[in-house]
C-alpha positions in Angstrom: -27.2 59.3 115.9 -26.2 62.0 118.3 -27.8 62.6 121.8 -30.8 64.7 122.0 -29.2 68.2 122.9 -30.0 70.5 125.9 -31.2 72.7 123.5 -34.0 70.4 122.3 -35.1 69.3 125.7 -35.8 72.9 126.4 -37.8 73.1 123.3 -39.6 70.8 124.3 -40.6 71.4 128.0 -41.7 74.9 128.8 -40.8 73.7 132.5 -37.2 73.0 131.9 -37.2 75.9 129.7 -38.1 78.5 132.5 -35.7 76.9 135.4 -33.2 77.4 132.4 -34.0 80.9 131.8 -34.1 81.4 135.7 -31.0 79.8 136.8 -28.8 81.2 134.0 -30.8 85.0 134.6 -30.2 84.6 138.4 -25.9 83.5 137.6 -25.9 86.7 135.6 -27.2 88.9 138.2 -24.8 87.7 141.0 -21.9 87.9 138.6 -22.4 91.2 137.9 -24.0 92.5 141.8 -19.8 91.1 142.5 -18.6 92.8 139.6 -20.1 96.0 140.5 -18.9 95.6 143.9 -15.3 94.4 143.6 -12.8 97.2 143.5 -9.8 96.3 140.7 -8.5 93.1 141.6 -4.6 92.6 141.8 -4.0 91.6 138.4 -6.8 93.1 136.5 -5.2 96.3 137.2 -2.6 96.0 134.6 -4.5 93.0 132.7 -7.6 95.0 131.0 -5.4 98.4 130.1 -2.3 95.7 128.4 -5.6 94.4 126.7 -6.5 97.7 125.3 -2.5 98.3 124.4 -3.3 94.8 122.0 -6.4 95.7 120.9 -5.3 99.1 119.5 -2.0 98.8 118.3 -2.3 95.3 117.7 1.1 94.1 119.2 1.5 91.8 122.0 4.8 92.2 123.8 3.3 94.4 126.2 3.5 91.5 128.5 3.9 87.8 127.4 3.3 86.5 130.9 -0.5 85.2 129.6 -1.7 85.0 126.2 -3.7 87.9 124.6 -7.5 86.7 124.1 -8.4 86.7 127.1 -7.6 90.5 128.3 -8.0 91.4 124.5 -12.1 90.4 125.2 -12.5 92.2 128.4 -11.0 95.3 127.2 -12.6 95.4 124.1 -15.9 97.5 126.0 -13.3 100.3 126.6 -12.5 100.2 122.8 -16.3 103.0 123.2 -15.8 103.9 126.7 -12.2 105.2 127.5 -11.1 108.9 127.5 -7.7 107.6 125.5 -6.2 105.7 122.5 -2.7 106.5 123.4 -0.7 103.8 124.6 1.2 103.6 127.6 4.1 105.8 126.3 1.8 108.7 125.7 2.5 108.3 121.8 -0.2 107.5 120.0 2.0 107.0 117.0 3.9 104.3 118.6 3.1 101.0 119.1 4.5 98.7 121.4 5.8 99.0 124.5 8.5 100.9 126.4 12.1 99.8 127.6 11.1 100.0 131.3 7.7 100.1 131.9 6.5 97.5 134.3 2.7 96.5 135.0 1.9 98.7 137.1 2.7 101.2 135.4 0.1 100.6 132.7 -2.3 100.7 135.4 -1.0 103.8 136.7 -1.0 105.5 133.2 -4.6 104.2 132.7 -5.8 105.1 135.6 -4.5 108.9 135.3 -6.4 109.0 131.9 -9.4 107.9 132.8 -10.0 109.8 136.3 -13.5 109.5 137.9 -14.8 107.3 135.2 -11.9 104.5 136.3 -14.3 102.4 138.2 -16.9 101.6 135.7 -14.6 100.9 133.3 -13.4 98.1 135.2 -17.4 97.2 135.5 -17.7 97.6 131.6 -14.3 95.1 131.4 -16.3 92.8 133.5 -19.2 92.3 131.5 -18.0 90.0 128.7 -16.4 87.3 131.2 -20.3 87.4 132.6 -21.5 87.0 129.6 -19.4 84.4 128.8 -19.7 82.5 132.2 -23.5 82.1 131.0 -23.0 80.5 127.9 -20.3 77.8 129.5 -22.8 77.4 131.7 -25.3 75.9 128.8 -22.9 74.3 127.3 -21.9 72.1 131.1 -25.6 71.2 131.0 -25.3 70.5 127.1 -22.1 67.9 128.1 -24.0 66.7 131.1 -27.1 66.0 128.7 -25.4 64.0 125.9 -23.5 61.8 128.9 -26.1 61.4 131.3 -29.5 62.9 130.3 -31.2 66.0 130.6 -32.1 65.8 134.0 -28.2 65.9 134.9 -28.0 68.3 132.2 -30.0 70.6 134.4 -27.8 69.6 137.9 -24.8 70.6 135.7 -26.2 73.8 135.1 -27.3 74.4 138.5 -23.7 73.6 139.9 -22.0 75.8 137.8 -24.4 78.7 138.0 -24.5 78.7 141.9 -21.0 77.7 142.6 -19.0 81.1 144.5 -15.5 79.2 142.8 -16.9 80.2 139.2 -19.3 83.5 140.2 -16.4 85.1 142.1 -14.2 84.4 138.4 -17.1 85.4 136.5 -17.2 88.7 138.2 -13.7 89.8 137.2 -11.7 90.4 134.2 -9.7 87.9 134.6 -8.4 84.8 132.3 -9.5 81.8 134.6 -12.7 81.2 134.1 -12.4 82.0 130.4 -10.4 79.1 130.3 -12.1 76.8 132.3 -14.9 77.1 129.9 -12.7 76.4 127.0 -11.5 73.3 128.4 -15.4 72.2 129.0 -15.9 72.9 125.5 -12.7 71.4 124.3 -13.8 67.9 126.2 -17.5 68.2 125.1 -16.2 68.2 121.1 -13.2 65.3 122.0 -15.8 63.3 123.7 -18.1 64.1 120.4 -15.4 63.5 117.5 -14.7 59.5 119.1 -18.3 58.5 119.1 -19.5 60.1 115.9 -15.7 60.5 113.6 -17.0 64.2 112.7 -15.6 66.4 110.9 -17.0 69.2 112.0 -16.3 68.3 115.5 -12.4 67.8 114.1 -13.0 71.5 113.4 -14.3 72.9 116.9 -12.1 70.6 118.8 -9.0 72.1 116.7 -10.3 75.6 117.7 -11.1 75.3 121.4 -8.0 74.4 121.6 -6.2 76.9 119.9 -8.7 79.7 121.8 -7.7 77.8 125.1 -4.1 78.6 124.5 -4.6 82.1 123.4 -6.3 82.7 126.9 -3.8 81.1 129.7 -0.9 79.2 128.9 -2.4 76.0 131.0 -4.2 75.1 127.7 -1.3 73.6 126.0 -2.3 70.5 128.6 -5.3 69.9 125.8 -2.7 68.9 122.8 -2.1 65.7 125.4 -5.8 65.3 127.1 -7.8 66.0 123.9 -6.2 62.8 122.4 -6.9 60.3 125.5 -10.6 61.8 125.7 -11.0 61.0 122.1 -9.8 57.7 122.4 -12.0 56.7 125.5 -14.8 57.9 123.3 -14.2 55.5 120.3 -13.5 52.6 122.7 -16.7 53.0 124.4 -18.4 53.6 121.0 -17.4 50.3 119.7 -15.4 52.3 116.4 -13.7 50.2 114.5 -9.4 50.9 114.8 -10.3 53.7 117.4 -6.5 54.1 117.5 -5.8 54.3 114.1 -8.3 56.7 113.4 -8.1 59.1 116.8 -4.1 59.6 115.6 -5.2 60.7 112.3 -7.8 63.0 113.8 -5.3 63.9 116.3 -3.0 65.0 114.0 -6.1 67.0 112.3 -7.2 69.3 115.6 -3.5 70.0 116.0 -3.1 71.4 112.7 -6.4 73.4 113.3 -5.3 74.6 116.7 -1.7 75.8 116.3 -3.5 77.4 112.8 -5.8 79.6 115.5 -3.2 79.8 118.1 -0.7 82.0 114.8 -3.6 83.9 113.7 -4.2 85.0 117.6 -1.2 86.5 117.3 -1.8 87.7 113.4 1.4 85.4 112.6 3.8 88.0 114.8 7.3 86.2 114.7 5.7 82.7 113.2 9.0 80.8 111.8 11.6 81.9 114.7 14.1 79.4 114.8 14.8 77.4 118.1 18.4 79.4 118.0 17.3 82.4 118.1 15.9 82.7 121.7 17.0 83.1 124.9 15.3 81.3 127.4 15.2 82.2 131.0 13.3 78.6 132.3 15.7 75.8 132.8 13.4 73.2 131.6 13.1 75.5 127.7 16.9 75.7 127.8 17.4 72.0 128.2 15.3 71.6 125.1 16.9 74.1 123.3 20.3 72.2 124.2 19.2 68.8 123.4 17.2 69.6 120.0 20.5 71.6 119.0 20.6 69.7 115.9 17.5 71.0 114.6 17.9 74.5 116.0 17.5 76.1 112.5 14.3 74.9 111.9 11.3 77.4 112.6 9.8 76.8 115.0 5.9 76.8 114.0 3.8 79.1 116.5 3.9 83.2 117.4 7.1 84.2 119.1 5.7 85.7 121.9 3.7 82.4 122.3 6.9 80.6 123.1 8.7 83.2 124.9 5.2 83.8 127.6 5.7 79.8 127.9 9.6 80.6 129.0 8.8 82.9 131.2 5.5 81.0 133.4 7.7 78.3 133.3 10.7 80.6 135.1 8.1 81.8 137.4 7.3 77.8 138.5 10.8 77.3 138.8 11.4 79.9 141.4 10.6 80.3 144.8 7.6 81.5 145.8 6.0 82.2 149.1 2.8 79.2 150.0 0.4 79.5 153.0 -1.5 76.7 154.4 -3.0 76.1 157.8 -1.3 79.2 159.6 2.6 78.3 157.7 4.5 79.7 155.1 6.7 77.4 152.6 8.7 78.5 149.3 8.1 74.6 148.4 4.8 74.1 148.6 2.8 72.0 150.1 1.3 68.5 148.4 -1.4 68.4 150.5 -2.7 72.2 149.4 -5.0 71.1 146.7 -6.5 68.7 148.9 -7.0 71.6 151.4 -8.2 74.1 148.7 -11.3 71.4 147.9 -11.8 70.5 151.0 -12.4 74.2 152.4 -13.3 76.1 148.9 -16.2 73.7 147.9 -19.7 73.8 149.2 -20.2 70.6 151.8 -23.3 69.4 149.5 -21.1 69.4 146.7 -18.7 67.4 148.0 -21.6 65.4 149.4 -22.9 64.6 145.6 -19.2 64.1 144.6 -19.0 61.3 147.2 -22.4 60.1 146.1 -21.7 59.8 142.7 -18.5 57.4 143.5 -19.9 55.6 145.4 -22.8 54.5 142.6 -20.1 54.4 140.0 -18.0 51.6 142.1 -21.6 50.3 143.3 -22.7 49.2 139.7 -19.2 48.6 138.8 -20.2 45.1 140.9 -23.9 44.8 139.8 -23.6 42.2 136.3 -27.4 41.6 136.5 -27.9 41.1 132.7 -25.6 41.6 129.9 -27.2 45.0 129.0 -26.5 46.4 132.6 -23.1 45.7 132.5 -22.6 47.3 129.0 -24.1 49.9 130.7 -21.7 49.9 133.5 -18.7 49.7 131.2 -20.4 53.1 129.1 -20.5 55.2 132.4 -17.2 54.0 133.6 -15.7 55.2 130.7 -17.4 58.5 130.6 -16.6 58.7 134.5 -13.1 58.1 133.0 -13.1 60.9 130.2 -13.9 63.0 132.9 -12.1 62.4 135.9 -8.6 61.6 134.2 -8.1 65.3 133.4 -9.2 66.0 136.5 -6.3 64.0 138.3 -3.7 66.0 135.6 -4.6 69.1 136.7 -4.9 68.2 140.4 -1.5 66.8 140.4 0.6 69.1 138.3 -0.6 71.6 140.8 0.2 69.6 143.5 4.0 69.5 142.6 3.7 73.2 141.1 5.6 75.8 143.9 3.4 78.3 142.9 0.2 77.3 144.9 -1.8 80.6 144.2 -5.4 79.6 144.9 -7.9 77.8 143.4 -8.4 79.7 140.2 -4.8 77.9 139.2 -6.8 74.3 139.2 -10.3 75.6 138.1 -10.6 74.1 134.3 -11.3 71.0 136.6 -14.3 72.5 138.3 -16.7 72.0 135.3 -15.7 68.2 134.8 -16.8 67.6 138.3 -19.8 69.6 137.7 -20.7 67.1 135.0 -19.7 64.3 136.8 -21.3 64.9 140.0 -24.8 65.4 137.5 -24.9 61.7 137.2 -25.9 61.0 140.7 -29.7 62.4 139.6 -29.9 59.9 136.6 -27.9 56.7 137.9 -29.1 53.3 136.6 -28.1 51.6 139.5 -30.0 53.2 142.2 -33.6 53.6 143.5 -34.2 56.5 141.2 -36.8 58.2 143.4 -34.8 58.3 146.7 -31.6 59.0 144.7 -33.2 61.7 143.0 -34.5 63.4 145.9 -31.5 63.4 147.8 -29.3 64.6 144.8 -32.1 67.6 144.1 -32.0 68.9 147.4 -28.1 68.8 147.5 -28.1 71.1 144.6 -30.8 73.0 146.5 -28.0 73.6 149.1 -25.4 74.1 146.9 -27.1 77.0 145.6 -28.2 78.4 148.8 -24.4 77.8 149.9 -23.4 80.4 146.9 -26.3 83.4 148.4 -24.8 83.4 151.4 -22.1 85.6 151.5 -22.7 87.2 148.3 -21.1 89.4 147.1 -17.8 88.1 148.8 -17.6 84.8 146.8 -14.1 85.7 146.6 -13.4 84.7 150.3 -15.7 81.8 150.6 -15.1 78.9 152.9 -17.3 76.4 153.8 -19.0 75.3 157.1 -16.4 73.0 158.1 -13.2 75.7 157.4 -15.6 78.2 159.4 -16.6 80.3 157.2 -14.8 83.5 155.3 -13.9 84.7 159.2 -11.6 81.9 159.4 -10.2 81.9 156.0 -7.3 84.2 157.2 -5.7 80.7 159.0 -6.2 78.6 156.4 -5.5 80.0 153.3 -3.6 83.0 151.0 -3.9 84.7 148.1 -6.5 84.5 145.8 -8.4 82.4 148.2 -9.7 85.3 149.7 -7.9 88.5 149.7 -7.4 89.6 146.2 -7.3 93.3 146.8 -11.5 93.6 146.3 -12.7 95.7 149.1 -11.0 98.6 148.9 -14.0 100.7 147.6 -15.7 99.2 150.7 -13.1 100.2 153.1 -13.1 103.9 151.7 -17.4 104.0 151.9 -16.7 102.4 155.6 -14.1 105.3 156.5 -16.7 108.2 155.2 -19.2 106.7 157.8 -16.5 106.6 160.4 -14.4 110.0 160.5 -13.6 109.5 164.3 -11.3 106.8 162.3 -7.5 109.4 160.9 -4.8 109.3 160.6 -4.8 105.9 159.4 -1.8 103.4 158.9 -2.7 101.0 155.5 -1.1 98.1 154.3 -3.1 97.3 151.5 -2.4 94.2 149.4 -3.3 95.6 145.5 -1.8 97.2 142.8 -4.2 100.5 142.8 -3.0 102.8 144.8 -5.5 103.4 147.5 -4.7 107.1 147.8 -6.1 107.9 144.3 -9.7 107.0 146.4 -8.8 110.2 148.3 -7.7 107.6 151.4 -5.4 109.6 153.4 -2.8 107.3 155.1 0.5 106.2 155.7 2.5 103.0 156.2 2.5 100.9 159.1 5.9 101.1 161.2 8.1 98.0 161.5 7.1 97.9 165.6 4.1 98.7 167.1 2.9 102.7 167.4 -0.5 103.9 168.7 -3.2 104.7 166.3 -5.8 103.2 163.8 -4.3 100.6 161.7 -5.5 99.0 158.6 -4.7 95.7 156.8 -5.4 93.4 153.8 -5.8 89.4 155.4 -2.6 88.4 153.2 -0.4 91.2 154.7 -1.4 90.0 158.3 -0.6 86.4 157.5 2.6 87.7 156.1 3.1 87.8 152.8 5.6 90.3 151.4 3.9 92.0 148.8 4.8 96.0 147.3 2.7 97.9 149.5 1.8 101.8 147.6 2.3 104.6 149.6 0.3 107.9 149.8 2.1 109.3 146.5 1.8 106.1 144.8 5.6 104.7 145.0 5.8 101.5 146.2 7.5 100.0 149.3 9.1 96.8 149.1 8.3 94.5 152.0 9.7 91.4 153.3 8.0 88.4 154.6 6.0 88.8 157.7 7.1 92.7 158.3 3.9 93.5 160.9 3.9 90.5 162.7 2.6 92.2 165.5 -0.8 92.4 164.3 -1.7 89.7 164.9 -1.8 90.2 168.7 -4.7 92.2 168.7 -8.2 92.2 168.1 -9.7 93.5 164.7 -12.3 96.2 165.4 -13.8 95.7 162.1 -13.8 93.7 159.0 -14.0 95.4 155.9 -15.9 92.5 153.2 -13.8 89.6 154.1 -10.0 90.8 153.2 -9.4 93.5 154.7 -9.7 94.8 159.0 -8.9 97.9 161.4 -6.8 98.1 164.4 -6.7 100.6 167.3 -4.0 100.1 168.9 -3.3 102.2 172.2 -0.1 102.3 175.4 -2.0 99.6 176.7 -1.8 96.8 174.7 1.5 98.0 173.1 2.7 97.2 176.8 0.1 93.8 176.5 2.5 93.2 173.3 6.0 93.7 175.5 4.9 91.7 178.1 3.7 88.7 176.1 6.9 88.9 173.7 9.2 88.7 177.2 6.9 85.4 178.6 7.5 84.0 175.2 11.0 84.5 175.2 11.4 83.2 178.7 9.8 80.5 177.4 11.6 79.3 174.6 15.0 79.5 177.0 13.4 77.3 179.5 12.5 75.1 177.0 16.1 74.9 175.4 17.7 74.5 179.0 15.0 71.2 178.8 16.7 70.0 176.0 20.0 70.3 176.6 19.8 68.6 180.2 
């Protein structure tokens, strides 16, 4: 018989109930406090107005570089709330999209539509990746529940809701956390189907799947991990030819999944044959080459499916700037992930994760009585089902050039969430003590995610020293993702001492539609006010919009001299002001000559 559900222990205890209610109520309210805070991120500026292009002319070669779903959900508010139905060609007979148009120029045409109401149409695009951050919220303490018991089914919950990793992703229109929640899903209904051989779960496991792959291309990973979750299930279920029958099933939720992943896409170029495109990626062309015999067979999912693969896999093949502990590599570092969990996660967390090992390995050795160690052999395997898909994603990142942030790893997030739940239920333990500890961890945890709220963006923990120190240690998404822009402008109102500005914001909005007045910084040092996003003063070249909203191209590291001097203020946690005057501009020379002197004294070193 199946597991009592989450559901059902709620039913039955008012108490759990309530903390239920509470914790998912108080998740909710933090998600959207950051939402309503955050100005457009980078890449929602282009992703919520291509997801109204799909919605209403329902085409999707807007942009192939992500699946549709996901930007197709969070723009389906402005379906009511925005001034326009016309596409970004200003036809609103024609639909798809323009020879030319970039991104940003989707954004720029939505944002000239929707004038003052711009803002909280981003808030309204918001709103259903809240919503939805809830529910795989319930359904992390569901997992945890039918693994572990309801008491880790409430730690699961708890970790999730409180974590500033998934609040920050709840708060935007973005695919990631979408995604991550899918993949929860699609390993709570593999673990399901090889313990009980259901149908139904055949069914749901078929179309997480297929709904993980319409929302970020890193869901094709499931047509490979779904199997060996299945499989782990039936062996530790004692199923009779667990092999035999998770390929058949296998074969079952893949049929189901590319079925969802076509009728994503409404069947749009379904039946292409391998021939007929032109792949940019190395690694798609090589197939293409070596399945040349079959090339005129079709090839069974949506065009644009295959072609968005092509082109993230193009985007992984080429060099992209990584930053890690104050250096810059187009390679990539292998160590960065391990950085990014050290330094992202809360310490008690990583406390609980250490904790929870360490019991596993613990009654790994205890064989008191033969029902303890089939009890050990049960919880190894789920630890198993859990922590294998972990280790994927961990190291295909790790060997991925494109080291972005931790959103790029975060479908592994709510497996750890789930497994680090056991360590307040463990058979092997003094249940008390163990219990205690673990509930005040999560305690922490949560007070860890309050902290700097609303910038869960740029959280680092204790031992990283905190947001103010994120700027050495990390890039990108980590913390500067364009989000306090709004803050800078209400910061510049109560400061008009502060003109004639020089801004190098890193975003795709263009600041001066917030009625900033500015220009760009100069190559060398000038006096004035000076204001810049954390990623451009670590150096990363990024198009930088200029008062009229053209862009400037930048290269790596083009204000270097920044970073001499002192901020004046931090705007949130991404972005601070300069003043600059003669004095330290002559500070600037005088260092710049020492160092030079420098380096020749220590090259005449060498060469003696």
């Amino acid at each position: 018989m199946p597991p009592e559900s989450f559901f059902s222990c709620c039913r039955k205890s008012p108490r759990i109930a309530a903390i239920v209610i509470i914790v998912l109520a108080t998740h909710g309210i933090l998600a959207f406090s950051t939402a309503r805070y955050c100005s457009v991120t980078h890449d929602e500026y282009w992703h919520i107005p291509v997801g109204l292009l799909n919605l209403q002319h329902r085409q999707f070669d807007y942009d192939d570089l992500n699946p549709p779903l996901g930007r197709m959900v969070a723009a389906f508010p402005l379906l009511f709330l925005a001034n326009s139905r016309h596409d970004a060609t200003g036809d609103s007979n024609h639909a798809g999209p323009k020879p030319g148009k970039t991104l940003t120029d989707y954004g720029d045409d939505f944002l000239a539509e929707q004038d003052d109401r711009y803002q909280s149409l981003i808030v309204a695009a918001r709103i259903p990746t809240v919503i939805l951050s809830v529910l795989f919220a319930f359904v992390a303490a569901t997992f945890a529940t039918e693994l572990f018991g309801s008491k880790s089914g409430l730690a699961a919950l708890i970790l999730w809701s409180f974590s500033p990793a998934m609040i920050s992703n709840a708060a935007l229109a973005t695919n990631d956390s979408f995604v991550s929640g899918m993949f929860l899903v699609a390993f709570w209904r593999a673990w399901r189907l090889g313990q009980f051989w259901s149908r139904r779960d055949v069914g749901y496991l078929g179309a997480s799947i297929g709904i993980a792959c319409l929302v970020k291309f890193t869901g094709v990973l499931l047509f490979a991990l779904a199997p060996v979750t299945v499989l782990i299930s039936a062996i530790i279920a004692h199923q009779n030819s667990a092999v035999r029958q998770t390929i058949y099933r296998t074969i079952a939720f893949v049929m189901i999944a590319v079925l969802v992943i076509n009728a994503g896409y409404l069947f749009q170029g379904t039946g292409a044959t391998l021939k007929s495109y032109s792949f940019q990626s190395s690694a798609l062309q090589s197939i293409q080459k070596t399945f040349s015999v079959v090339g005129s067979l079709p090839v069974l999912v949506p065009y644009s499916f295959v072609t968005g693969i092509d082109h993230q896999k193009m985007m992984l093949e080429s060099a992209h700037p990584v930053f890690l502990n104050r250096e810059w590599s187009e390679d990539g570092f292998r160590s960065y992930y391990f950085y990014v969990l050290a330094w992202k996660l809360p310490h008690a967390f990583q406390v609980l994760f250490l904790l929870t090992m360490w019991t596993w390995f613990r009654g790994r050795r205890l064989k008191a009585t033969n029902t303890g160690s089939l009890a050990g052999t049960a919880i190894s395997g789920k630890f198993l089902a859990l922590l294998l898909p972990t280790a994927v994603l961990l190291t295909i990142g790790t060997f991925s050039g494109m080291q972005l942030g931790l959103r790029y790893v975060l479908p592994a997030m709510p497996l750890l969430f789930v497994c680090v739940s056991q360590s307040i239920s463990s058979p092997w333990l003094n249940r008390s003590k163990l219990m205690t500890f673990s509930a005040w961890g999560i305690v922490i945890c949560s007070i860890a995610a309050v902290r700097f709220h609303p910038h869960h963006i740029a959280y680092f923990n204790e031992l990283a020293g905190g947001p103010d120190n994120g700027i050495n240690l990390l890039s990108d998404s980590n913390i500067d993702w364009g989000q306090d822009l709004i803050a800078l402008k209400q910061y510049l109102n109560k400061h008009p001492e502060i003109e004639n500005i020089r801004l190098a914001y890193f975003g795709t909005f263009p600041p001066g539609e917030l009625g900033i007045q500015y220009e760009l910084p100069s190559r060398t040092p000038e006096p004035g006010w000076y204001v810049l996003s954390v990623n451009i003063i670590q150096g990363r070249p990024n198009p930088l919009r200029r008062q009229d909203g053209s862009t400037d191209n930048t290269s790596i590291d083009p204000f270097s001299y920044i970073r001499f001097f002192r901020p004046v203020a931090t705007i949130g946690k991404s972005i601070r002001v300069y003043h600059i005057d003669e004095q330290g501009i002559a500070d600037l020379a005088t260092a710049v000559r020492r160092a030079k002197v420098e380096m020749q004294m220590q090259s005449r070193r060498k060469d003696y």
